[in-house]
N, CA, C and O atoms as CSV, one atom per row, in Angstrom:
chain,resi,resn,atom,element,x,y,z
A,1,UNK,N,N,0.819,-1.204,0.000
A,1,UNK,CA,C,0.000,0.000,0.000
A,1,UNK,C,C,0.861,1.266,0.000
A,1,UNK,O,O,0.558,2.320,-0.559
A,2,UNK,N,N,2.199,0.972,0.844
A,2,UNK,CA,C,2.861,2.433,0.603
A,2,UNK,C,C,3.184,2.791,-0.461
A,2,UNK,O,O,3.276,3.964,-0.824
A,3,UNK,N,N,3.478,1.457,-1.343
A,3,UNK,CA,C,4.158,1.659,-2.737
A,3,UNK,C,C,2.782,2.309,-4.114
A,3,UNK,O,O,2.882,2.632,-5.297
A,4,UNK,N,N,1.817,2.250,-3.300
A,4,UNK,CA,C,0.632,2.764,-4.209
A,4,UNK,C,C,0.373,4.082,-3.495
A,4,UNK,O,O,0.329,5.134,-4.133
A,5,UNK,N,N,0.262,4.052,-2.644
A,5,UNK,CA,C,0.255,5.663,-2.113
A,5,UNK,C,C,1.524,6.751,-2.691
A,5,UNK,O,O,1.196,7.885,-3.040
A,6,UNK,N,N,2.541,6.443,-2.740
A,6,UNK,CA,C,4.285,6.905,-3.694
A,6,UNK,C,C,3.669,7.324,-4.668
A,6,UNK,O,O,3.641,8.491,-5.057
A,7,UNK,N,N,2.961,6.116,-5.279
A,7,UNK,CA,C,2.937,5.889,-6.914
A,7,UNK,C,C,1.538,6.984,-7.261
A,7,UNK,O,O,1.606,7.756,-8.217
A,8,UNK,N,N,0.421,6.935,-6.448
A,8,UNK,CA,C,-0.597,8.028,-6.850
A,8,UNK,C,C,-0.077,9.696,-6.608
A,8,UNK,O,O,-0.446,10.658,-7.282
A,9,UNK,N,N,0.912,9.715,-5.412
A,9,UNK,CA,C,1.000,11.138,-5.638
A,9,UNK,C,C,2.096,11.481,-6.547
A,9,UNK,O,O,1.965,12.549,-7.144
A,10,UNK,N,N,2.978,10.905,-6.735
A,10,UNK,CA,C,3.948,10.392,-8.336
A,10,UNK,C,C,2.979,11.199,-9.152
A,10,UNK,O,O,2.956,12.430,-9.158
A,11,UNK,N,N,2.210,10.445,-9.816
A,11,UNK,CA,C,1.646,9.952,-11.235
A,11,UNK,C,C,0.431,11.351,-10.817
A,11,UNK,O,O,-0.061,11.900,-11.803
A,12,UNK,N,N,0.028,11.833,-9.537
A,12,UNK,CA,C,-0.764,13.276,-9.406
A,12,UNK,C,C,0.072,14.314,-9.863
A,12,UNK,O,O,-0.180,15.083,-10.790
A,13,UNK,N,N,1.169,14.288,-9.101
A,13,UNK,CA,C,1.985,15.485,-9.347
A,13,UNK,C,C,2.361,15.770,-11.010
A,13,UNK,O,O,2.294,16.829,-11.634
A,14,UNK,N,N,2.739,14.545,-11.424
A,14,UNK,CA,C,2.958,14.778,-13.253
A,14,UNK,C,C,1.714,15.255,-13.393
A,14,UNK,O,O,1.660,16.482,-13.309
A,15,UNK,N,N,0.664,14.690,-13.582
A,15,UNK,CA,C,-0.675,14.857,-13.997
A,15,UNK,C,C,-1.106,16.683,-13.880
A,15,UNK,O,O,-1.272,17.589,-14.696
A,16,UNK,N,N,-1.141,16.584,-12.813
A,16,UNK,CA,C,-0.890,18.423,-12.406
A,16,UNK,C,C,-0.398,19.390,-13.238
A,16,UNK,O,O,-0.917,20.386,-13.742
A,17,UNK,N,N,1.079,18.752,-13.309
A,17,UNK,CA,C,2.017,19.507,-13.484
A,17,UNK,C,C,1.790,19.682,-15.228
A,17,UNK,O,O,1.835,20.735,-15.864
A,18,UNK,N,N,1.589,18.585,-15.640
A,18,UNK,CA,C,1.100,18.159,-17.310
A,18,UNK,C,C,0.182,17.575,-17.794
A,18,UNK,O,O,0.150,16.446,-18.282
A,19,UNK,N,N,-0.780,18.496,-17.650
A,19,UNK,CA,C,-2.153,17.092,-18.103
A,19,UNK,C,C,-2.203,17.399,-19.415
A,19,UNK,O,O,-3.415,17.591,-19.520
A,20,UNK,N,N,-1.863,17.541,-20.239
A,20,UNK,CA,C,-1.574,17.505,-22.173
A,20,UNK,C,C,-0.777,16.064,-22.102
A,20,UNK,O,O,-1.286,15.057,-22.595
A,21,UNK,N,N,0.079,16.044,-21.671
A,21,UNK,CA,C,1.488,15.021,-21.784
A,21,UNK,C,C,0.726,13.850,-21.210
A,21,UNK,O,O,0.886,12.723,-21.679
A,22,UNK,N,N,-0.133,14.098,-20.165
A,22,UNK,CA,C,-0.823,12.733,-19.706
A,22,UNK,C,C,-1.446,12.334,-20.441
A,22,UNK,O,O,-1.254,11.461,-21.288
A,23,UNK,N,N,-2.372,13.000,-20.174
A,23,UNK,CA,C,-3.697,12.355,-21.520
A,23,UNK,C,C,-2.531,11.987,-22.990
A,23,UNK,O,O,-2.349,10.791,-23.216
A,24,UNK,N,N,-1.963,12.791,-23.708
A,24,UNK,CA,C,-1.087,11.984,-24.644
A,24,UNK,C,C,-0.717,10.646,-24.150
A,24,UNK,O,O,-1.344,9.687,-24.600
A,25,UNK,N,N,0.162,10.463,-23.336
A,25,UNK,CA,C,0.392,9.601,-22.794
A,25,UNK,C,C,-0.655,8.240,-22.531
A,25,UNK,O,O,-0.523,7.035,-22.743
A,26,UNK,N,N,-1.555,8.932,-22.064
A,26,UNK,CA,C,-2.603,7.594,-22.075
A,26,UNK,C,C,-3.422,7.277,-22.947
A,26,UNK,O,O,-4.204,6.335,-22.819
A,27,UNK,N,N,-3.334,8.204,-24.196
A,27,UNK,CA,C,-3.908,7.847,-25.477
A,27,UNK,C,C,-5.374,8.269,-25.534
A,27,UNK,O,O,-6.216,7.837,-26.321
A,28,UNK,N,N,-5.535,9.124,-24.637
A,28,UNK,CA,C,-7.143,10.080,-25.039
A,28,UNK,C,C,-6.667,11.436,-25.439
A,28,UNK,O,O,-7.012,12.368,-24.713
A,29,UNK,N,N,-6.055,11.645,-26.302
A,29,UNK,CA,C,-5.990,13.097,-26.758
A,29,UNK,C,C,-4.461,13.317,-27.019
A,29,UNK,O,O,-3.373,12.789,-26.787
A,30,UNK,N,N,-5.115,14.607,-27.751
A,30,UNK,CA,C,-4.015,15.779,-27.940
A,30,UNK,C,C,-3.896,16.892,-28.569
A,30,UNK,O,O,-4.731,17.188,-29.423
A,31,UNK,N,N,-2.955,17.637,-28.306
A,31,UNK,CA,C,-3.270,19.121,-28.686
A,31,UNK,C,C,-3.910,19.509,-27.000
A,31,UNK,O,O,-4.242,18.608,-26.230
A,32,UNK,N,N,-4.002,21.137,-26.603
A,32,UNK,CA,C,-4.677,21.552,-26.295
A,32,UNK,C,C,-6.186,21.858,-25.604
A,32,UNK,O,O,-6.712,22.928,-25.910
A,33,UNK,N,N,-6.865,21.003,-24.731
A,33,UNK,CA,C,-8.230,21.425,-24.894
A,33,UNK,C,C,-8.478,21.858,-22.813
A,33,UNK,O,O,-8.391,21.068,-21.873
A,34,UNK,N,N,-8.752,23.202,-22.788
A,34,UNK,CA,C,-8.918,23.406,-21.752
A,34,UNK,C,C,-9.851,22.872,-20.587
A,34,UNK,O,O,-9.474,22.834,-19.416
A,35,UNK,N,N,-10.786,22.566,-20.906
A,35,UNK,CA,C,-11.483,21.376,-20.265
A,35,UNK,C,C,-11.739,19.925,-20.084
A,35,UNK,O,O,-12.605,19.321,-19.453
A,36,UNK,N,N,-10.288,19.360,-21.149
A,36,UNK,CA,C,-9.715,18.114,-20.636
A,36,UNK,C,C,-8.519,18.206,-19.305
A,36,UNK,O,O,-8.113,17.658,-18.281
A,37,UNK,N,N,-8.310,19.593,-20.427
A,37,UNK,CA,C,-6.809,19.811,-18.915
A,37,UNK,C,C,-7.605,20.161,-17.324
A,37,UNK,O,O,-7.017,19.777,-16.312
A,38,UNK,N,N,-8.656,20.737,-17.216
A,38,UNK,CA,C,-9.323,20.644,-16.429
A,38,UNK,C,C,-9.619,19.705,-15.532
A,38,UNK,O,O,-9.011,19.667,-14.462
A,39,UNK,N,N,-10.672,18.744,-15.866
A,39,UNK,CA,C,-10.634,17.590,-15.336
A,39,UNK,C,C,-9.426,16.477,-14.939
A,39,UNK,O,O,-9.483,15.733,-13.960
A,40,UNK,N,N,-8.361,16.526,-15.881
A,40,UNK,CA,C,-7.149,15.909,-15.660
A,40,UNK,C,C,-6.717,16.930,-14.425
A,40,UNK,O,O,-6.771,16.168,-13.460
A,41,UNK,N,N,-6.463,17.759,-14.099
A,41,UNK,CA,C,-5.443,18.288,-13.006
A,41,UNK,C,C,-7.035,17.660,-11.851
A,41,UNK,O,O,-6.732,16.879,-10.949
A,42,UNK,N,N,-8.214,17.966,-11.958
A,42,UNK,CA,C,-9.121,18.004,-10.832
A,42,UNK,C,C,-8.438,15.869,-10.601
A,42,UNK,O,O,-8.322,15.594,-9.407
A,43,UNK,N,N,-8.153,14.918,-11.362
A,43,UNK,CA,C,-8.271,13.912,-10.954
A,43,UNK,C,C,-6.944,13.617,-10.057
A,43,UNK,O,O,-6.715,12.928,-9.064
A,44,UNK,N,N,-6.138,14.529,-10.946
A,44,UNK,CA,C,-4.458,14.479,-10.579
A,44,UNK,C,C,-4.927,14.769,-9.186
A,44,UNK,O,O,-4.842,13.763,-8.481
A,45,UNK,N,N,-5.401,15.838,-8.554
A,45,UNK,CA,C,-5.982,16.250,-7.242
A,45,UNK,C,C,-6.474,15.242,-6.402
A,45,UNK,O,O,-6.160,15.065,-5.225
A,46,UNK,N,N,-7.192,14.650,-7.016
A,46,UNK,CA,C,-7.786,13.665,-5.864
A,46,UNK,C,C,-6.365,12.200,-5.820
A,46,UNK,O,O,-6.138,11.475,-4.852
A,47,UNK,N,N,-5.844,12.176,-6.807
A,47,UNK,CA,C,-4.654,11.372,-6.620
A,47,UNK,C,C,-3.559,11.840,-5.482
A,47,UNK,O,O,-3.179,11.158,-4.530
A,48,UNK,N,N,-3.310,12.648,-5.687
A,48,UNK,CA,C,-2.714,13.385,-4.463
A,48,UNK,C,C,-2.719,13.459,-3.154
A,48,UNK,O,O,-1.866,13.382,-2.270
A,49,UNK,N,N,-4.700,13.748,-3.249
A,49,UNK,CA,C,-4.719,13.333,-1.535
A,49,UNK,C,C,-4.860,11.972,-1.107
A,49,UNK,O,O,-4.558,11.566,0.015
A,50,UNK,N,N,-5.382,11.206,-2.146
A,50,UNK,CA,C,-5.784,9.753,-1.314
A,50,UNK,C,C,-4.384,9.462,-1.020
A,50,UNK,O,O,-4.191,8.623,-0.140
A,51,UNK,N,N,-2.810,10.283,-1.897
A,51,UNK,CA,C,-1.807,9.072,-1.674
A,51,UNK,C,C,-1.322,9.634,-0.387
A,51,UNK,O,O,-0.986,8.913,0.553
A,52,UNK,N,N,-1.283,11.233,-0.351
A,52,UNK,CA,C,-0.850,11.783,0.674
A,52,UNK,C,C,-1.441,11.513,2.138
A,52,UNK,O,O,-0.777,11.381,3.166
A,53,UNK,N,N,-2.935,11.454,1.999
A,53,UNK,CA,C,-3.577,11.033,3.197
A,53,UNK,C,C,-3.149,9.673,3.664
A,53,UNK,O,O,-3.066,9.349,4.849
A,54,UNK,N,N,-2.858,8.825,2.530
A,54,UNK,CA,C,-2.418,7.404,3.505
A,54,UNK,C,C,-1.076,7.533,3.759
A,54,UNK,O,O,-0.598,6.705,4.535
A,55,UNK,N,N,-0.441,8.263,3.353
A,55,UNK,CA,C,1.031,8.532,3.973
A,55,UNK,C,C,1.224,8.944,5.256
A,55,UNK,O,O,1.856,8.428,6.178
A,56,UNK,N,N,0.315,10.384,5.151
A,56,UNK,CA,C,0.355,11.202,6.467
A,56,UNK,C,C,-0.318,10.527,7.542
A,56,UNK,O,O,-0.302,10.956,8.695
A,57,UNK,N,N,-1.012,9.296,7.122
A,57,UNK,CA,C,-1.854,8.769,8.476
A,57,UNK,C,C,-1.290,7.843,9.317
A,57,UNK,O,O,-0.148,7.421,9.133
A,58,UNK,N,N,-2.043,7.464,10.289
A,58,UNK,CA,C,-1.146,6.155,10.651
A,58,UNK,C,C,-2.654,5.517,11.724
A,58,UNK,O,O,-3.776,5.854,12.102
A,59,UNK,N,N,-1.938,4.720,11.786
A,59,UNK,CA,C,-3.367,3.084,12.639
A,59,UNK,C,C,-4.884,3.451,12.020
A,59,UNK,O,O,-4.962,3.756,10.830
A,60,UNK,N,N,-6.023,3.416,12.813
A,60,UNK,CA,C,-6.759,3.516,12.394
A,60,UNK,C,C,-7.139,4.878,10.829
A,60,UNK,O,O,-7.918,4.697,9.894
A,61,UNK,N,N,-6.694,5.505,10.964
A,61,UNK,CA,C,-6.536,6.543,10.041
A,61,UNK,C,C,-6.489,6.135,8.820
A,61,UNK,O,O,-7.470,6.011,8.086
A,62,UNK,N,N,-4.954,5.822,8.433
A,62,UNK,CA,C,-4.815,4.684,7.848
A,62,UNK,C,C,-5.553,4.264,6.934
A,62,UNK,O,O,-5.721,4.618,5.767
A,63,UNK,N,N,-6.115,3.234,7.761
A,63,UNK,CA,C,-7.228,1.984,7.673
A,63,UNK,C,C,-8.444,2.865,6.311
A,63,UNK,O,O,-8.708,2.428,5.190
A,64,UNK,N,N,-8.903,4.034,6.897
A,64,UNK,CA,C,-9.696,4.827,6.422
A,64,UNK,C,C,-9.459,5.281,5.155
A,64,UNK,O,O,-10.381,5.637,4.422
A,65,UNK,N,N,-8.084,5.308,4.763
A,65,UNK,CA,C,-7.702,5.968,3.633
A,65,UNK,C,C,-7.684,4.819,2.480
A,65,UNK,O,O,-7.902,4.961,1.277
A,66,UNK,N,N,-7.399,3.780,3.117
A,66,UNK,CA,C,-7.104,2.240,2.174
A,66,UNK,C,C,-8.394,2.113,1.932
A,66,UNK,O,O,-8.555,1.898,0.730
A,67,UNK,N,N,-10.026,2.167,2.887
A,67,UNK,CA,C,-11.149,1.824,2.087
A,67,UNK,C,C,-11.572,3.200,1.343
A,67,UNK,O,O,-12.566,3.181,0.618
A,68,UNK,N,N,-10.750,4.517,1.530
A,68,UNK,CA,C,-11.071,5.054,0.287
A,68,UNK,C,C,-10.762,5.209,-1.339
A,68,UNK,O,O,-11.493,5.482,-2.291
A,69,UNK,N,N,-9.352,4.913,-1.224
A,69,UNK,CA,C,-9.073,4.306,-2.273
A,69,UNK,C,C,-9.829,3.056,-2.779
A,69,UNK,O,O,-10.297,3.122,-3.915
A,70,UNK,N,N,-9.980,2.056,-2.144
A,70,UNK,CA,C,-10.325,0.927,-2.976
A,70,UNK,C,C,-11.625,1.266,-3.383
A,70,UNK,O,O,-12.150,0.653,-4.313
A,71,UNK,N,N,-12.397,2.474,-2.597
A,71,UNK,CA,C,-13.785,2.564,-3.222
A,71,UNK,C,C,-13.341,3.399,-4.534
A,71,UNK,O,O,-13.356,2.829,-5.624
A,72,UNK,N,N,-12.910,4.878,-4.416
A,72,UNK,CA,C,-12.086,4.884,-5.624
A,72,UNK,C,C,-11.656,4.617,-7.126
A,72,UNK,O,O,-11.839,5.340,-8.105
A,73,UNK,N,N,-11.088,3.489,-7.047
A,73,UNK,CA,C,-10.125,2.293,-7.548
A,73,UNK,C,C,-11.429,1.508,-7.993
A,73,UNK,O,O,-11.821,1.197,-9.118
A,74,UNK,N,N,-12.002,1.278,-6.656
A,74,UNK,CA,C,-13.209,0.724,-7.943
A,74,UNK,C,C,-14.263,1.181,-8.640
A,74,UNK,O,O,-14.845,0.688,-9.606
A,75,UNK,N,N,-14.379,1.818,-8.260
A,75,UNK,CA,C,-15.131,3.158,-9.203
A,75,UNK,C,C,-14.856,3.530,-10.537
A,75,UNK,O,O,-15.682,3.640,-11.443
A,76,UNK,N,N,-12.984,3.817,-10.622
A,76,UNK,CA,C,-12.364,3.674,-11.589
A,76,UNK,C,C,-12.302,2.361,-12.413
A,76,UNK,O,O,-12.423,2.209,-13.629
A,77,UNK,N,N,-12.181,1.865,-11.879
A,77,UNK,CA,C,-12.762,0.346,-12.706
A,77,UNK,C,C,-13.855,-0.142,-13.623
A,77,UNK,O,O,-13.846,-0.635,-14.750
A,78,UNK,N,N,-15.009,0.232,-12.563
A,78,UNK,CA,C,-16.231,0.005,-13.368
A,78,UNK,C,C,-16.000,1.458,-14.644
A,78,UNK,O,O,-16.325,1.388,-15.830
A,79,UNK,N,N,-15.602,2.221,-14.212
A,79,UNK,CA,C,-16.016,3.555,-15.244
A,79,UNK,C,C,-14.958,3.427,-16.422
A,79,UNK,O,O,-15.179,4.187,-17.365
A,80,UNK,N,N,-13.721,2.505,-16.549
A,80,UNK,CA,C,-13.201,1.416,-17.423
A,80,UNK,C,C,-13.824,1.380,-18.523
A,80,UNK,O,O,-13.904,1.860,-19.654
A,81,UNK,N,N,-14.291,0.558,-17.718
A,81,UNK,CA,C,-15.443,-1.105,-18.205
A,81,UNK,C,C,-16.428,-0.058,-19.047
A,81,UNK,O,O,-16.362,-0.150,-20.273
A,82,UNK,N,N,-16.944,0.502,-18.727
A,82,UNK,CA,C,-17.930,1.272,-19.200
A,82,UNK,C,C,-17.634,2.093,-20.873
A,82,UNK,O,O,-18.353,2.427,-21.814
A,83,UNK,N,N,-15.881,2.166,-20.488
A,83,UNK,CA,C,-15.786,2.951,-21.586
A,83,UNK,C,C,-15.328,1.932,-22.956
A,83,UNK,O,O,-14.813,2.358,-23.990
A,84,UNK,N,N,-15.511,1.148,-22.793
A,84,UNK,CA,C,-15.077,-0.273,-24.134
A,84,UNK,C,C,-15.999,0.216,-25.224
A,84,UNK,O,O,-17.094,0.722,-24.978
A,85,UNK,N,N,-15.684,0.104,-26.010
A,85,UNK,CA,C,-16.187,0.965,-27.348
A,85,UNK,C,C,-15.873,2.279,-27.694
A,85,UNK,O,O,-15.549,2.462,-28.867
A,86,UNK,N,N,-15.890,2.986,-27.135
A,86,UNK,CA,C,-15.654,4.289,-27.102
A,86,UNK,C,C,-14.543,5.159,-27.221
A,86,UNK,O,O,-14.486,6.334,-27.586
A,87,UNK,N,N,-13.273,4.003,-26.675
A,87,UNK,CA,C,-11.876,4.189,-26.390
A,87,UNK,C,C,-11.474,3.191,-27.262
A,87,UNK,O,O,-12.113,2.200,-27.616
A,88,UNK,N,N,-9.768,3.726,-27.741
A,88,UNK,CA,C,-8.970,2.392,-28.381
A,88,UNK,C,C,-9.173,1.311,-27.210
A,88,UNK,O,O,-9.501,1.714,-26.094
A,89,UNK,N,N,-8.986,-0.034,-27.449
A,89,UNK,CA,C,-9.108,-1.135,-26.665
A,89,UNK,C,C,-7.811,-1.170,-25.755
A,89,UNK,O,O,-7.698,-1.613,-24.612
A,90,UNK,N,N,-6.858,-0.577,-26.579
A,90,UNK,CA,C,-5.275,-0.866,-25.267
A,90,UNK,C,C,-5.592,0.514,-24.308
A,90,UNK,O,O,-5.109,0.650,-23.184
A,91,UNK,N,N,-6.509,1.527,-24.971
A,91,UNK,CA,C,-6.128,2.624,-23.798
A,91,UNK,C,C,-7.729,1.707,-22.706
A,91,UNK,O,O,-7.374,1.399,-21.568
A,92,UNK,N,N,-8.867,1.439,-22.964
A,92,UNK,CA,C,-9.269,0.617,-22.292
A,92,UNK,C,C,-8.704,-0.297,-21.436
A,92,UNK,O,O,-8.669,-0.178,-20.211
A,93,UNK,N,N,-8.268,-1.197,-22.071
A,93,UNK,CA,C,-7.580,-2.550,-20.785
A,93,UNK,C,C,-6.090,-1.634,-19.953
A,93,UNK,O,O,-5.549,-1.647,-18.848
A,94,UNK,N,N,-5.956,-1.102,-20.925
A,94,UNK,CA,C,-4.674,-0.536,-19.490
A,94,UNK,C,C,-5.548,0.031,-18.188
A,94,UNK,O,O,-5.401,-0.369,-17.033
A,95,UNK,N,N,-6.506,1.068,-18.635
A,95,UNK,CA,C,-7.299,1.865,-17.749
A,95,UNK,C,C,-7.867,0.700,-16.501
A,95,UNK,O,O,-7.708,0.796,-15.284
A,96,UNK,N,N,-8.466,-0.237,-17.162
A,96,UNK,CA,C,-9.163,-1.052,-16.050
A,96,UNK,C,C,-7.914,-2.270,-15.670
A,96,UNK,O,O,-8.185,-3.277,-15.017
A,97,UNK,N,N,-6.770,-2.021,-16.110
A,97,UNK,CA,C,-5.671,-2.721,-15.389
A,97,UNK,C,C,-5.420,-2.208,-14.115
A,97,UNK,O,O,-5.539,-2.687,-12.988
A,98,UNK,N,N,-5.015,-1.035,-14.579
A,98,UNK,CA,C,-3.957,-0.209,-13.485
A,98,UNK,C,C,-5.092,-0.504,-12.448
A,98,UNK,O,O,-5.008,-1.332,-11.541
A,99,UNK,N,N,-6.618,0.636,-12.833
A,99,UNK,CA,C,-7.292,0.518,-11.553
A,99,UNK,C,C,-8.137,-0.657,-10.683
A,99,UNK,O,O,-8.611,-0.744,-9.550
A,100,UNK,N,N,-8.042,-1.550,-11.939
A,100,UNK,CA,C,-8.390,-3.097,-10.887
A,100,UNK,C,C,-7.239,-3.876,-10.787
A,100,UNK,O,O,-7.331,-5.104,-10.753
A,101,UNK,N,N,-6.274,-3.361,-10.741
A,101,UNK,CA,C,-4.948,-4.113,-10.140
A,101,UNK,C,C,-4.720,-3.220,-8.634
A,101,UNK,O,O,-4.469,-3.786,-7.570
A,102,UNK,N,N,-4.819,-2.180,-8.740
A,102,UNK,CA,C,-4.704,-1.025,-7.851
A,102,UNK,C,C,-5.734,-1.342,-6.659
A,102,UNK,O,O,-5.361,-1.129,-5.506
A,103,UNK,N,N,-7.090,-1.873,-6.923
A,103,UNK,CA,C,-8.532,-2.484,-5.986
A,103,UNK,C,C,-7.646,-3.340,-5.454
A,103,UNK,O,O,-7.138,-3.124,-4.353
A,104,UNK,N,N,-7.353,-4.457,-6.217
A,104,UNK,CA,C,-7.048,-5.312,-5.744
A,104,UNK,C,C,-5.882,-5.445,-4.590
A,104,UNK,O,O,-6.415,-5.885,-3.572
A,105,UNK,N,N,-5.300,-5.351,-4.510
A,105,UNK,CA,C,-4.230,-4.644,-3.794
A,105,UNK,C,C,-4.770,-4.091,-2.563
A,105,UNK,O,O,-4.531,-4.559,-1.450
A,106,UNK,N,N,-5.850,-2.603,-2.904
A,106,UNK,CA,C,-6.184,-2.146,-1.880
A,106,UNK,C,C,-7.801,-3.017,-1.167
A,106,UNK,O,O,-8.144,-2.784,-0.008
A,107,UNK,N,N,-8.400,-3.728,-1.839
A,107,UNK,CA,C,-9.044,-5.207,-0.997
A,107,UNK,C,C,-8.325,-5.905,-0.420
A,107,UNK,O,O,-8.824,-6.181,0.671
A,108,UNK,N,N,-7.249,-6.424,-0.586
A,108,UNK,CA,C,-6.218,-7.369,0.194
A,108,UNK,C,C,-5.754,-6.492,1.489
A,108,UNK,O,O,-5.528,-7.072,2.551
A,109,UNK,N,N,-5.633,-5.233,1.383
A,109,UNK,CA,C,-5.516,-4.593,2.458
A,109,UNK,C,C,-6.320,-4.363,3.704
A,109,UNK,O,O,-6.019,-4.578,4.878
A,110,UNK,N,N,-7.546,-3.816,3.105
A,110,UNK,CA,C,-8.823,-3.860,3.550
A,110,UNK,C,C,-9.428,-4.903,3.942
A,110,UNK,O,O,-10.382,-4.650,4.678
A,111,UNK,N,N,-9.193,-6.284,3.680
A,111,UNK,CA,C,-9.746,-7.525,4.096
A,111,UNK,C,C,-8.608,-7.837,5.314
A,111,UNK,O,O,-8.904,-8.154,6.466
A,112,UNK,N,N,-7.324,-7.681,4.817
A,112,UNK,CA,C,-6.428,-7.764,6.445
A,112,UNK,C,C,-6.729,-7.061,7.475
A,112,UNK,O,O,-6.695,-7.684,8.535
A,113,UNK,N,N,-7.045,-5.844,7.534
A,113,UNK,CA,C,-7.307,-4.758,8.252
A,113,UNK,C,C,-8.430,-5.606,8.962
A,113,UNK,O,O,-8.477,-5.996,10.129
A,114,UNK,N,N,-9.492,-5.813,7.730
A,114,UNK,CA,C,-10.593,-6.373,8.756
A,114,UNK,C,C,-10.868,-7.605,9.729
A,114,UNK,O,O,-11.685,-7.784,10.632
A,115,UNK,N,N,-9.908,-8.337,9.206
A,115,UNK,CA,C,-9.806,-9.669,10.018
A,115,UNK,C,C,-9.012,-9.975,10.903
A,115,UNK,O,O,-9.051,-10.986,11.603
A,116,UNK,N,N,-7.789,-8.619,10.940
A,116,UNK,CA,C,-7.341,-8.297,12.083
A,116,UNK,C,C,-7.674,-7.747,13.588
A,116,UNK,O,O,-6.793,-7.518,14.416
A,117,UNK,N,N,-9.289,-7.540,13.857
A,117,UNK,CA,C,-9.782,-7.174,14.466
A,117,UNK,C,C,-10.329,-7.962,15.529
A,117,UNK,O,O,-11.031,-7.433,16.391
């Protein structure tokens, strides 16, 4: 989980810093469009805090930040899934890779957490 918390405020801060280069990067666009760059920095944002909040937390806190991500994460997942047709198919399956590899991960967490109790 720490190594996904690193990796979201990582991959926020680029995002932020370049949301043209991202979205290029992930194969929805290019060129210019101010209300893609929009929404890309608003997601880069929420990447940021979920990674920062599970950094800055600790014990139960924590705990709190891992079932927000995985709700998140899966959110991002289904909204994937959703986009098949619509998107090239590799920028699709990467999309619902990262973020149902990313669930997964943060369920395995969330199921320890809970059965640790």
């Amino acid at each position: 989980m720490l190594n996904v918390a690193r990796t979201r405020v990582a991959f926020g801060a680029v995002a932020f810093a370049a949301p043209g280069l991202t979205v290029k990067l992930m194969g929805m666009g290019s060129g210019s469009d101010g209300g893609r760059d929009y929404v890309t920095r608003m997601f880069a944002a929420r990447e940021i805090a979920l990674g920062a909040g599970y950094l800055l937390s600790k014990g139960s806190g924590r705990k709190i930040w891992a079932r927000l991500g995985l709700v998140v994460d899966a959110l991002d997942t289904v909204n994937g899934l959703q986009s098949r047709g619509r998107l090239p198919l590799w920028v699709t399956a990467s999309a619902v890779a990262v973020a149902g590899g990313t669930a997964a991960v943060g369920s395995a967490k969330v199921t320890k957490d809970l059965l640790a109790r």
